[in-house]
C-alpha positions as CSV (number, residue, x, y, z in Angstrom):
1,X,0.0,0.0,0.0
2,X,1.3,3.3,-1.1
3,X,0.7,6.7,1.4
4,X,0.7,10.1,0.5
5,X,4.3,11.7,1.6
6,X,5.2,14.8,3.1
7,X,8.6,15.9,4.4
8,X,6.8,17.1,7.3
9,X,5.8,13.7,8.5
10,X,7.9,12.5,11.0
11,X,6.0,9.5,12.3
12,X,3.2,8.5,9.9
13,X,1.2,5.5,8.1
14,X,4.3,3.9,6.9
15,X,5.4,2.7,10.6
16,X,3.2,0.4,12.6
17,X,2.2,3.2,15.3
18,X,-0.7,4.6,16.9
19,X,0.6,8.0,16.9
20,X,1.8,10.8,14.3
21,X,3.6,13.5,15.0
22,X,4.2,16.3,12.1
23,X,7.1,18.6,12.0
24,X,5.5,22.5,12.2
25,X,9.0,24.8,12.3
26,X,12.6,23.4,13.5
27,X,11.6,23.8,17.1
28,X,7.6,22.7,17.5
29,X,6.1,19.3,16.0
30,X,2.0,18.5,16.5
31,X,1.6,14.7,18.4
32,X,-1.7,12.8,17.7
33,X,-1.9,9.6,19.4
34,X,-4.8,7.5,19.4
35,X,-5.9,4.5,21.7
36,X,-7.6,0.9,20.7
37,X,-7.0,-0.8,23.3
38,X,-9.3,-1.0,25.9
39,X,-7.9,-0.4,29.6
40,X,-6.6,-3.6,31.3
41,X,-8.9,-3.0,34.2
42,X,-11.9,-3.6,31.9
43,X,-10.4,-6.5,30.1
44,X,-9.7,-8.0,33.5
45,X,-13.1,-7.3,34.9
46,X,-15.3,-7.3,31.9
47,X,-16.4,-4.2,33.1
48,X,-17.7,-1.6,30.9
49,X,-18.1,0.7,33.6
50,X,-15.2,3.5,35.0
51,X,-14.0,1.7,38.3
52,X,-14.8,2.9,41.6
53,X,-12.6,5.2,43.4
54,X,-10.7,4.1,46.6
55,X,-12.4,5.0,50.0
């Protein structure tokens, strides 16, 4: 599969990652990260619900 280039990519669709960051100037660069993994806690528990806090 071919994707679209940039020179400003830095981290894009070519690398197995779940985030992106794109160069702006020399000294700032934009960071998207995305999570699809559920939290452990829910995996654990089968819980689809936030947990509790501690008393």
């Amino acid at each position: 599969m071919t994707f679209p280039t940039d020179e400003n990519v830095m981290v894009g669709l070519d690398r197995a990652d779940d985030a992106g960051v794109y160069k702006v100037s020399e000294d700032l660069a934009l960071i998207q990260t995305v999570d699809f993994l559920r939290p452990l806690w829910m995996i654990l528990t089968g819980s689809a619900r936030s947990p509790q806090p501690m008393p």
